[in-house]
GUZA-101682 format. One line per 3 residues: number of its first residue (from 1); their letters; for each residue x, y, z of N, C-alpha, C. Coordinates in pm, 1 decimal. Each point is the difference from the previous one (the first is absolute). Example, Ala and Ser with C-alpha at 12.3 -4.5 7.8 and 13.67 -1.06 7.14 Angstrom:
1	as	1319.0 -569.0 780.0 -89.0 119.0 0.0 90.0 120.0 0.0 ~ -35.0 105.0 -72.0 82.0 119.0 6.0 -77.0 109.0 73.0
//
This chain:
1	xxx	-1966.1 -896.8 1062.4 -63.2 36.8 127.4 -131.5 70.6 -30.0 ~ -135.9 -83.0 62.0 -87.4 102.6 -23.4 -22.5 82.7 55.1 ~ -70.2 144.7 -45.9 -84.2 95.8 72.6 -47.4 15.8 128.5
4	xxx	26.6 117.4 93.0 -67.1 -1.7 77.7 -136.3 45.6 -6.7 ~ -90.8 -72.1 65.9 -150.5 42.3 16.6 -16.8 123.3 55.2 ~ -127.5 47.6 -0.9 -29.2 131.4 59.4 -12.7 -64.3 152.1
7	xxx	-105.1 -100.5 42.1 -59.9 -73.0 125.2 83.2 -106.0 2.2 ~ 66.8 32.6 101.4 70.0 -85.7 54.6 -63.0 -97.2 156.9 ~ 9.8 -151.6 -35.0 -52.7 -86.5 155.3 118.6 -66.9 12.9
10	xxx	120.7 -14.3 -38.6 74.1 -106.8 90.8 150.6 47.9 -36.9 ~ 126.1 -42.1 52.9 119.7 35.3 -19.5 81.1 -117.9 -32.6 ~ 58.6 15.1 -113.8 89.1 -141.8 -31.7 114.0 28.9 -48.1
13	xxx	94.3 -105.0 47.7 136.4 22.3 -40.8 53.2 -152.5 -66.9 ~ 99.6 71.1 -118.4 -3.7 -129.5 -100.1 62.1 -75.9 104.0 ~ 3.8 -140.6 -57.4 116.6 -139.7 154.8 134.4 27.6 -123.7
16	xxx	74.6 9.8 64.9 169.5 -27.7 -12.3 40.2 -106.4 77.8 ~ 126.6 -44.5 -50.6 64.1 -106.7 54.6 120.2 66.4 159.8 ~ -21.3 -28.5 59.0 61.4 14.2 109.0 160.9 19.2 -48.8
19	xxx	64.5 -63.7 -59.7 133.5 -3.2 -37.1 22.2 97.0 -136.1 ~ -89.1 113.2 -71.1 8.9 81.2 -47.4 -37.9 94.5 33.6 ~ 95.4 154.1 -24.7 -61.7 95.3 71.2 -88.5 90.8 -112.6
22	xxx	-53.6 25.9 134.2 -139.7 86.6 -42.9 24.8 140.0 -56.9 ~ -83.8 25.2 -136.3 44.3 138.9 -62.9 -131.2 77.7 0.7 ~ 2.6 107.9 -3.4 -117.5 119.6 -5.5 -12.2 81.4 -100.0
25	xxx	-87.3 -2.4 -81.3 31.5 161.0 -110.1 -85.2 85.1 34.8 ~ 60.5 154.3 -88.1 -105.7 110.6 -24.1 -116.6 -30.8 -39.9 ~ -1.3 -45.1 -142.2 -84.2 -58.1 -114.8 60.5 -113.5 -38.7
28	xxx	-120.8 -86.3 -18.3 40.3 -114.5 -89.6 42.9 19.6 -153.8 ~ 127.5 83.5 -11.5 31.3 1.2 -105.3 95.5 -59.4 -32.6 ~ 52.7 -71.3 -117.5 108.0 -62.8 -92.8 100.4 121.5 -3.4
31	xxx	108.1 -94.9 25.7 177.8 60.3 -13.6 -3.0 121.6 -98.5 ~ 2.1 147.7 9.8 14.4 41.3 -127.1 109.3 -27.0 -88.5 ~ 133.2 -48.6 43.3 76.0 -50.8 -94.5 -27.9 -70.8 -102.4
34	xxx	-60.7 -81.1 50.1 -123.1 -98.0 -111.9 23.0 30.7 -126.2 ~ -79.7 142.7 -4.5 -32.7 34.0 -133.0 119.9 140.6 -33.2 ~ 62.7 56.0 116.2 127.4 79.0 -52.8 98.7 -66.4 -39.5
37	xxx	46.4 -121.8 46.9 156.8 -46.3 -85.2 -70.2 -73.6 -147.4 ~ -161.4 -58.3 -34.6 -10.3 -42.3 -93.7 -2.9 127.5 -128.0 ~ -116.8 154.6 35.9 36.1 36.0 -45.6 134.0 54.8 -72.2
40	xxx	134.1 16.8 152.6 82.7 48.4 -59.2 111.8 -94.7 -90.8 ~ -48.1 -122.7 31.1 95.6 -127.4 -70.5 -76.6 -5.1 -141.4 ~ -108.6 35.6 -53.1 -47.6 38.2 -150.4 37.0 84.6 -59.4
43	xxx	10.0 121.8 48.0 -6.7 112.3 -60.3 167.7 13.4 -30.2 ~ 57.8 -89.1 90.5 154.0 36.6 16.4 74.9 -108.5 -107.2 ~ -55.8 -116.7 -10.7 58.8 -109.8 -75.9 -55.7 40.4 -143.5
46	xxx	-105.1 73.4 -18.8 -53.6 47.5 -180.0 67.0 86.8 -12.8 ~ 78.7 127.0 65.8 88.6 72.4 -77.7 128.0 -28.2 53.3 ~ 38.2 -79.5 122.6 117.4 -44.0 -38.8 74.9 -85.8 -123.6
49	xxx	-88.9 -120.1 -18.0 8.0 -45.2 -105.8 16.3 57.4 -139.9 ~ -19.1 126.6 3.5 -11.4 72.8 -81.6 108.3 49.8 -38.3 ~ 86.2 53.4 129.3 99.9 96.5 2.4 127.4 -136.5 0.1
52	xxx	-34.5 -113.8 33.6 112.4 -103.6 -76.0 -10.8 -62.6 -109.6 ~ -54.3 58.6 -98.9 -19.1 -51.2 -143.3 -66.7 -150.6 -12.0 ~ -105.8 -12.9 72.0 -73.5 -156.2 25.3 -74.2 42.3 -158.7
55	xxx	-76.0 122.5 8.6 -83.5 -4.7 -142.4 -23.7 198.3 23.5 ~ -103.6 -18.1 -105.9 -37.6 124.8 -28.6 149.8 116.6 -42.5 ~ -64.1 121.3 -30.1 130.2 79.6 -44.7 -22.5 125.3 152.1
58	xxx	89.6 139.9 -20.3 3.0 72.9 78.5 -116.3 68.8 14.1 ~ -91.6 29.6 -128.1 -144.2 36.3 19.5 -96.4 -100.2 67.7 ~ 18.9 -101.0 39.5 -108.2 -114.3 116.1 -29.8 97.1 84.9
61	xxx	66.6 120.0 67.0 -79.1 30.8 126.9 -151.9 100.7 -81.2 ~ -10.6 26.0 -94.9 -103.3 42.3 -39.1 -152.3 -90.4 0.1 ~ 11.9 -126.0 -17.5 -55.8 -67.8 42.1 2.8 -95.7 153.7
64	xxx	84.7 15.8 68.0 34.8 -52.8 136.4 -80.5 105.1 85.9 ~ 32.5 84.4 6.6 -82.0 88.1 130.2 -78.2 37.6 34.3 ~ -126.7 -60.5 -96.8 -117.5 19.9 114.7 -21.4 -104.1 67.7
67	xxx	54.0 -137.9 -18.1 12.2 -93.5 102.4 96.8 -5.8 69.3 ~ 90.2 66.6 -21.7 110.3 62.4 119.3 -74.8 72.8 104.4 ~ -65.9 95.1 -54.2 -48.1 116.5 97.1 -113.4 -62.5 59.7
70	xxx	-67.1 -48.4 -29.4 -89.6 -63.4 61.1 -7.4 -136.1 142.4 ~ 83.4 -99.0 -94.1 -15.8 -123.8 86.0 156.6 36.3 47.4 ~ 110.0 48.8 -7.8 119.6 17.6 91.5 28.6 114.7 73.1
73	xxx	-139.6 98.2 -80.7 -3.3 126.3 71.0 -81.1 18.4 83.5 ~ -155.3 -8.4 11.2 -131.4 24.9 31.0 -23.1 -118.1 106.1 ~ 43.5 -73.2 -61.3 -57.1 -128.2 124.2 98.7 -17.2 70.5
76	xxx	163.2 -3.6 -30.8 98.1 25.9 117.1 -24.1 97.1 109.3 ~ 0.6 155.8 -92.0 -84.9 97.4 79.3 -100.4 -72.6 125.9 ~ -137.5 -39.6 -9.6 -34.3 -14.3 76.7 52.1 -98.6 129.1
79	xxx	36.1 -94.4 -100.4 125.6 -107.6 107.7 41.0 50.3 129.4 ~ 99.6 124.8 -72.3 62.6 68.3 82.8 -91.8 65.3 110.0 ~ -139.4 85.0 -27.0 -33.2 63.3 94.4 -56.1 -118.7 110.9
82	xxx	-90.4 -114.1 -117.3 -53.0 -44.8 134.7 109.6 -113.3 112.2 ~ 165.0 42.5 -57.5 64.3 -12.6 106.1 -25.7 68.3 115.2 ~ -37.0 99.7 27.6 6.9 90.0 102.1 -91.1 -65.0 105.3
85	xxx	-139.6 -54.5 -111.8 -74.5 -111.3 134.6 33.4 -103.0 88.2 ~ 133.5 -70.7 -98.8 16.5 -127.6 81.0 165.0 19.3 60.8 ~ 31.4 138.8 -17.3 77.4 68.4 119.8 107.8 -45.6 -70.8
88	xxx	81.3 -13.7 -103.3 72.9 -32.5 -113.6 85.5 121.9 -55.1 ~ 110.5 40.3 90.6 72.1 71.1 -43.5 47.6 4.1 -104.7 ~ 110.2 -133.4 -61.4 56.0 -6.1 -133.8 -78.1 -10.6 -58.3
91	xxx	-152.0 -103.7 -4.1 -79.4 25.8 -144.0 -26.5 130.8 -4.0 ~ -55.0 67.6 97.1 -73.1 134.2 -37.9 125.8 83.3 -80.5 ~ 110.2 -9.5 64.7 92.1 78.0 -121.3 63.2 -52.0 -120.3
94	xxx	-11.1 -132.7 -1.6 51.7 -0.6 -129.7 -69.4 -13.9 -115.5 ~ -135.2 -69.3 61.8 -124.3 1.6 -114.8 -34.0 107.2 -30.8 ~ -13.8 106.8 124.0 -57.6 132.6 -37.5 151.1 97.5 -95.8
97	xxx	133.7 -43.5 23.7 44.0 142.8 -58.1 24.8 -126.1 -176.4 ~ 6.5 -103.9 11.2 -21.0 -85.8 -141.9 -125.9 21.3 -102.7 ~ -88.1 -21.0 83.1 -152.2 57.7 -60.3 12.1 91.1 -76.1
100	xxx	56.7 124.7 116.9 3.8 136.3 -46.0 79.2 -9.5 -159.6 ~ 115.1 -53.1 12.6 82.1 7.5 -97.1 -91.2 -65.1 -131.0 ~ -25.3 -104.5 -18.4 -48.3 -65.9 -89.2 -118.2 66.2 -56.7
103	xxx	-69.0 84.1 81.5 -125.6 87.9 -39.7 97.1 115.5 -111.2 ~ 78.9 72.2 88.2 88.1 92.0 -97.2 66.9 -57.2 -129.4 ~ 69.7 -69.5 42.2 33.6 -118.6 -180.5 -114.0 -14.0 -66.3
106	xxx	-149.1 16.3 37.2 -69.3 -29.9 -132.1 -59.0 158.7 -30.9 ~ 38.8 78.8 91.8 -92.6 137.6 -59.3 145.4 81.3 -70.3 ~ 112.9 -40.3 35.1 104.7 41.7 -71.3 10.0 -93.4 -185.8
109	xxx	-15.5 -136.9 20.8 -17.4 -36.1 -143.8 -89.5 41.7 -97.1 ~ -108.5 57.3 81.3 -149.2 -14.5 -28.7 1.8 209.4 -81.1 ~ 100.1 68.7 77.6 34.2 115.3 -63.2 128.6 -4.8 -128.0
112	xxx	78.2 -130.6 -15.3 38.5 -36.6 -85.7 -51.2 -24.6 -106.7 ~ -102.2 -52.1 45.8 -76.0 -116.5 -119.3 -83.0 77.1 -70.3 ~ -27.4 125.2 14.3 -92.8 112.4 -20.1 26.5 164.7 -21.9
115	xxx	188.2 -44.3 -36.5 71.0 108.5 -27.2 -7.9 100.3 89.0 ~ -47.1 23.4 181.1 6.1 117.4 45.6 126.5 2.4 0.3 ~ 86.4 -87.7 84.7 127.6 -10.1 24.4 105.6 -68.3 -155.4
118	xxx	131.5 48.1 17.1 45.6 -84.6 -118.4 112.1 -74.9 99.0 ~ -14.2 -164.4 -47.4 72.2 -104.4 17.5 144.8 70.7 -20.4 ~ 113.8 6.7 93.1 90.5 37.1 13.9 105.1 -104.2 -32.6
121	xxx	-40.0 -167.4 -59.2 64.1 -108.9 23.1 79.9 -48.2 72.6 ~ 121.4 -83.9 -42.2 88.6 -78.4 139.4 46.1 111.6 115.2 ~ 87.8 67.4 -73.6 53.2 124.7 142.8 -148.4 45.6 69.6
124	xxx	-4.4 -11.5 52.7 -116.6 103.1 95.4 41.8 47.3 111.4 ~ 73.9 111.5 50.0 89.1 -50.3 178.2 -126.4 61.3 86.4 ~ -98.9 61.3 -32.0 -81.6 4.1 71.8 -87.7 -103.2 62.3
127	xxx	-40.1 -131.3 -110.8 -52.4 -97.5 80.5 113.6 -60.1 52.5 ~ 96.2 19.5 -19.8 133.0 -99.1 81.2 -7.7 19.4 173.5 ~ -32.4 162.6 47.3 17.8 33.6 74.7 -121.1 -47.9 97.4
130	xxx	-105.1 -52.8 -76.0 -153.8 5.8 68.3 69.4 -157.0 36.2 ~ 63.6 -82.3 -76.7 38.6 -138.9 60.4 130.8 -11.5 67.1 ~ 29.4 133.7 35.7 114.4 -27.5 67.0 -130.2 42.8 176.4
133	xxx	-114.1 67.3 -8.6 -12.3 -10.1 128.0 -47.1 -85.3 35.9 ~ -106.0 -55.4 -118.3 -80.6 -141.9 38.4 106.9 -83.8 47.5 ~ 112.6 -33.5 -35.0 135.1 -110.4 15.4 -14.9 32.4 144.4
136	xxx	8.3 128.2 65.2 84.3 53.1 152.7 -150.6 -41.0 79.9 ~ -148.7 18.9 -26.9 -67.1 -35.5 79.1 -32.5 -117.6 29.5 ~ 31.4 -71.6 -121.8 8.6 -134.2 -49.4 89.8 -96.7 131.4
139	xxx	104.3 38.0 -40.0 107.3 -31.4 98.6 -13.5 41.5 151.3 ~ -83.7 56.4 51.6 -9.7 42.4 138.5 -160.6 -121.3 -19.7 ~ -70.4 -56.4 -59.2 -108.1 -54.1 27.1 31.1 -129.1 1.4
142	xxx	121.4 -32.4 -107.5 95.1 -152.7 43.5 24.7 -19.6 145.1 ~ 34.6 91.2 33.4 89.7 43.4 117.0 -92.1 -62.2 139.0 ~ -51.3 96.5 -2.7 -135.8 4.1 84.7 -67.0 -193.1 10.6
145	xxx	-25.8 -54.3 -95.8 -51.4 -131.9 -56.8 135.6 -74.4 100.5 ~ 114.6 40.5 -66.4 60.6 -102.1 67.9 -6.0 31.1 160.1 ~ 34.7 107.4 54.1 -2.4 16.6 143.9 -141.4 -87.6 46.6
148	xxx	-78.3 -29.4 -52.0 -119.7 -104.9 87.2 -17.5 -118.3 -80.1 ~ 149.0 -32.3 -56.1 10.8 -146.3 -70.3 -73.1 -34.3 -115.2 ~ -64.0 71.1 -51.0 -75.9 -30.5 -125.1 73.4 -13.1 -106.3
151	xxx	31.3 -107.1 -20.5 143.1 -31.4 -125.5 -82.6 -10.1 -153.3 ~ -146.8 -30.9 28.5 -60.1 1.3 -132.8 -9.8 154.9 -62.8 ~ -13.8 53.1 52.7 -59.7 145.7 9.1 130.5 86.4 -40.2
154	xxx	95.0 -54.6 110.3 158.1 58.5 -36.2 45.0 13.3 -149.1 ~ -47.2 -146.0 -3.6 108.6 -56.0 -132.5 -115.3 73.7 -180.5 ~ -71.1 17.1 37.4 -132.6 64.3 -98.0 84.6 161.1 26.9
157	xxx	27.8 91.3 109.6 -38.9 121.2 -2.8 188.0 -9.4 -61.6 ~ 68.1 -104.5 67.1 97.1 46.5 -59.0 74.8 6.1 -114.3 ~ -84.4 -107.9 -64.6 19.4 -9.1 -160.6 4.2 95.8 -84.3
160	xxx	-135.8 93.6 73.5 -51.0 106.6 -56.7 52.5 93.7 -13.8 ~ 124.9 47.5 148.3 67.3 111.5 -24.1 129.2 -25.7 -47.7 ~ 43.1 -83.1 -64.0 70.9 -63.4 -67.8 -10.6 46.7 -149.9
163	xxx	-103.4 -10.6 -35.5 -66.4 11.5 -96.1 -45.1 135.2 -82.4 ~ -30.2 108.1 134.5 -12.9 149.2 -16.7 150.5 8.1 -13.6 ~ 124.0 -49.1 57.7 121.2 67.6 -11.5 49.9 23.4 -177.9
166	xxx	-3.3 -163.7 -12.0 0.4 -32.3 -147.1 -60.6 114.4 -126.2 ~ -136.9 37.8 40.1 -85.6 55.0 -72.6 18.3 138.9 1.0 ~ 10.4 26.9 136.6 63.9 153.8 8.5 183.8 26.9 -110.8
169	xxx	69.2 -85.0 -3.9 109.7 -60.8 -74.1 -47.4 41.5 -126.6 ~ -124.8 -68.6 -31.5 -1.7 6.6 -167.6 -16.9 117.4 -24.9 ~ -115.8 64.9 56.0 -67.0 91.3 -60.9 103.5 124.1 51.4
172	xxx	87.0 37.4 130.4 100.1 71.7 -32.5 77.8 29.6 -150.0 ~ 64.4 -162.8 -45.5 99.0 16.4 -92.5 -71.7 -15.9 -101.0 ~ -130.9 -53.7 -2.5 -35.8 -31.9 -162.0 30.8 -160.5 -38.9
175	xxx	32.5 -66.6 106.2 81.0 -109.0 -15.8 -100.8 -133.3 -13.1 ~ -29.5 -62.1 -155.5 -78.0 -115.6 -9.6 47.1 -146.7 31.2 ~ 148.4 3.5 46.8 41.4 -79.6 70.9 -66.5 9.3 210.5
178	xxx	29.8 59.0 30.9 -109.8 58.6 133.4 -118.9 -60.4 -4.6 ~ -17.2 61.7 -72.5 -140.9 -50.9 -19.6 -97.5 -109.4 -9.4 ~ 95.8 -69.5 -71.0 -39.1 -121.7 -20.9 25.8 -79.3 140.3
181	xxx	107.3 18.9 54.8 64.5 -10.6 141.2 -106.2 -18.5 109.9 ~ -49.3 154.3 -43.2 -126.7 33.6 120.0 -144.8 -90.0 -40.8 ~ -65.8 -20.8 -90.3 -89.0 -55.7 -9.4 57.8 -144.9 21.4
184	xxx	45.7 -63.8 19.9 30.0 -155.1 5.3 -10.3 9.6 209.2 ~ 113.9 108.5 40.0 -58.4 5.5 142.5 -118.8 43.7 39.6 ~ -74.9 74.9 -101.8 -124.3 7.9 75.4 -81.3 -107.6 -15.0
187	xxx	-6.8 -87.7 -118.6 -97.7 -142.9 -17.4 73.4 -93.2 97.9 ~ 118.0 -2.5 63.3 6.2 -68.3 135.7 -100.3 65.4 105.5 ~ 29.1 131.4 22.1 -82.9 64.5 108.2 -170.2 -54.9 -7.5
190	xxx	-2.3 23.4 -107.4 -187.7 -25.8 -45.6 -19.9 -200.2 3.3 ~ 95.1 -68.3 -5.5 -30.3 -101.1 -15.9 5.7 -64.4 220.2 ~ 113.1 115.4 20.9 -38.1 -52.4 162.0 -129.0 48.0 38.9
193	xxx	-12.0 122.3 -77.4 -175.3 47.1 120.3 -88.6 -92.9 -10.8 ~ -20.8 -58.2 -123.2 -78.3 -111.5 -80.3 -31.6 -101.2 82.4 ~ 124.9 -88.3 58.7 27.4 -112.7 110.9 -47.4 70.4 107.5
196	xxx	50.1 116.7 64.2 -44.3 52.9 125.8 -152.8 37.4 34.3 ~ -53.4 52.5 -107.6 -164.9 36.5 -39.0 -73.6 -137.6 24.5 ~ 64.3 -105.5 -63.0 -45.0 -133.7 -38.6 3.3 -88.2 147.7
199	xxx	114.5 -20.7 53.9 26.9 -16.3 152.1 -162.4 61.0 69.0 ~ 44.6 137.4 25.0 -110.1 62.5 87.6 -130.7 -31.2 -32.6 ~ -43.2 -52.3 -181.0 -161.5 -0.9 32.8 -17.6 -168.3 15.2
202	xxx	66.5 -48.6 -58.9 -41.1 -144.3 30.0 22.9 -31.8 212.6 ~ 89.8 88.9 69.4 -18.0 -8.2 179.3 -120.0 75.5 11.1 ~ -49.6 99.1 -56.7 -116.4 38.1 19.6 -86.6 -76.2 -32.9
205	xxx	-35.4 -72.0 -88.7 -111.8 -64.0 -30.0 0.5 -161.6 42.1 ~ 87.5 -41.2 49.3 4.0 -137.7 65.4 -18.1 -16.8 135.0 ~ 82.6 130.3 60.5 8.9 19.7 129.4 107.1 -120.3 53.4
208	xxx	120.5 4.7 -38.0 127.7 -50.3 -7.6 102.6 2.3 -109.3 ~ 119.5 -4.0 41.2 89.5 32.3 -101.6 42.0 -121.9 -115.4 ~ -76.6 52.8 -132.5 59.9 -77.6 -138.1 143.9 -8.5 -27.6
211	xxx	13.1 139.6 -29.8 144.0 52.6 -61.9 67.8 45.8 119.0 ~ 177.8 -22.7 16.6 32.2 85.3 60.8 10.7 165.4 21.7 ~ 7.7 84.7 100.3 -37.1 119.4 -6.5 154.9 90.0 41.9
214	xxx	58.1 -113.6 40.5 155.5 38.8 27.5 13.1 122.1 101.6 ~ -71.4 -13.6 85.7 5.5 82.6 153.1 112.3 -79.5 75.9 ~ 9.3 113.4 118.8 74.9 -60.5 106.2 1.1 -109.4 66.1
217	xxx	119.4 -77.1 80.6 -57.4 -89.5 103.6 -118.8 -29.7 46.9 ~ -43.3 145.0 51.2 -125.1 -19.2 81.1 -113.9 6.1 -19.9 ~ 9.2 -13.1 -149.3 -152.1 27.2 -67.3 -16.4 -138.8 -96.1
220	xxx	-135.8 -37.3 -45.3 -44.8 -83.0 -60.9 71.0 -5.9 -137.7 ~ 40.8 -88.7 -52.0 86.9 -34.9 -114.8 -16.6 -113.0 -48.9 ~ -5.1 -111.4 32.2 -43.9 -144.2 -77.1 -109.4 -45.4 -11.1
223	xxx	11.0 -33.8 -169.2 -155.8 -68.2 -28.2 -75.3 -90.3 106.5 ~ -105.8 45.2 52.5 -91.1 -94.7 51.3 -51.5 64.2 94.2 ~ 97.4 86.9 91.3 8.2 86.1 68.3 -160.1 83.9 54.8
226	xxx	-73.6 -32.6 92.7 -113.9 47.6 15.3 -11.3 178.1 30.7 ~ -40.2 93.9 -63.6 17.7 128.4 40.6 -122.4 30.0 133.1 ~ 2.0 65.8 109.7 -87.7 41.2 22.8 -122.8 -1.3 8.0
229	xxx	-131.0 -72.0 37.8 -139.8 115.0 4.4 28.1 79.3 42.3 ~ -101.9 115.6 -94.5 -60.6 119.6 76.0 -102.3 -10.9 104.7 ~ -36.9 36.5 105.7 -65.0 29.8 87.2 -133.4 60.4 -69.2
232	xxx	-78.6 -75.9 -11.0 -167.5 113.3 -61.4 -89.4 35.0 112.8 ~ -53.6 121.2 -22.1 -72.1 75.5 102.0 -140.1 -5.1 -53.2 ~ -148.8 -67.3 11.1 -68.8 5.9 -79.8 -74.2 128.0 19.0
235	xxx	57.2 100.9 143.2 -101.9 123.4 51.8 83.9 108.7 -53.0 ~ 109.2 -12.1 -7.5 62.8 111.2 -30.4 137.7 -57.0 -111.8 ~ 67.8 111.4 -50.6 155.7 6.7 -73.3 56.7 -15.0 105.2
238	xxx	92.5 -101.7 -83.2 60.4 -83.3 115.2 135.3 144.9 -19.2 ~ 153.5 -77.9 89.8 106.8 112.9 67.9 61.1 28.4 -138.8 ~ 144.3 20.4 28.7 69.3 41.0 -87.3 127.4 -147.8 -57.6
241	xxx	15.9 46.1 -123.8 128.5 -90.4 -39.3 100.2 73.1 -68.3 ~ 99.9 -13.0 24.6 147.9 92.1 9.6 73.8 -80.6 -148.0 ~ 9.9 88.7 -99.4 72.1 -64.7 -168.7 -102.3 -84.9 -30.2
244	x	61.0 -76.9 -101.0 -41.3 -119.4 -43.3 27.2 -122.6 24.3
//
């Protein structure tokens, strides 16, 4: 969408098809999910993989977290806030309290890696406890997803707290059986955001549905599927648009 001019002479509105309904945004901005489930499906599948013995040893997160903290932390982070623009309850919380987390996993390795802190190894029950809340907010953001049918979204958040249960498991007992447990459910979790991320930008950028998105009845779901125009205002920002 381009720019509005300073001098404005005429008023135009894009043509839509009569048999699709008409959508409005704040800003012409892209889904922030977009780039929150991709960040968090990277950052989550490189140390899950990790924590199920795919490769590397137990020292990998010394090298893992500044692209943890960054692209699953920093750019989820923002994900999350600029949920708040496109009126995105569950992204804004789960990107934003995931972000958050993934930022802390790399300034916690990052005091590892640099001897402030000393690596406490498998037992840790203190991080057990930090994934036993992520699991509980986790699970209220499944929750939430499903109450407005979002089965893609569901089945991603719920992998996830699946996954904190597991992990909270290990690092309680020390247990490298757990563990391994938990990283195999989280590279499911990271491999649905992947599809779901992937879904949302290819409907964004076609302007119809590629992939399924696994919504409700009443929402757009099969390939071919025309989404929406937006309504363009060439004098002013055009109205508002409610989620993604």
């Amino acid at each position: 969408m381009s720019a509005v001019g300073v001098h404005v002479h005429r008023t135009e509105i894009v043509e839509h098809d009569a048999d699709v309904a008409a959508r409005v945004f704040l800003q012409p901005i892209a889904p922030p999910s977009i780039l929150g489930l991709y960040g968090f499906a990277a950052a989550t599948f490189m140390v899950a993989a990790n924590m199920a013995g795919w490769y590397g040893t137990t020292g990998s997160n010394a090298y893992l977290w500044p692209f943890a903290a960054i692209f699953g932390g920093v750019a989820q982070f923002l994900a999350g806030m600029w949920g708040y623009r496109a009126r995105d309850a569950i992204a804004t919380a789960m990107h934003g309290m995931w972000g958050s987390f993934w930022i802390a996993f790399g300034i916690l390795n990052l005091l590892f890696s640099t001897h402030v802190l000393t690596d406490p190894g498998a037992k840790f029950p203190e991080f057990a406890f930090w994934f036993i809340v992520l699991g509980a907010i986790t699970t209220m953001g499944a929750l939430a997803a499903l109450s407005e049918t979002n089965f893609g979204v569901f089945a991603v958040l719920g992998a996830l707290a699946g996954g904190c249960g597991c992990a909270a498991a290990s690092f309680m007992l020390g247990s490298s059986g757990w563990l391994k447990v938990a990283g195999y459910v989280f590279v499911v979790s990271a491999c649905l955001a992947f599809y779901v991320a992937s879904a949302m930008m290819f409907a964004s950028a076609a302007g119809r549905i590629v992939l399924p998105l696994f919504k409700g009845s009443g929402e757009l779901n099969h390939p071919g599927e025309r989404l929406p125009r937006p309504i363009g205002l060439s004098w002013a920002e055009p109205g508002i648009k409610h989620g993604q």
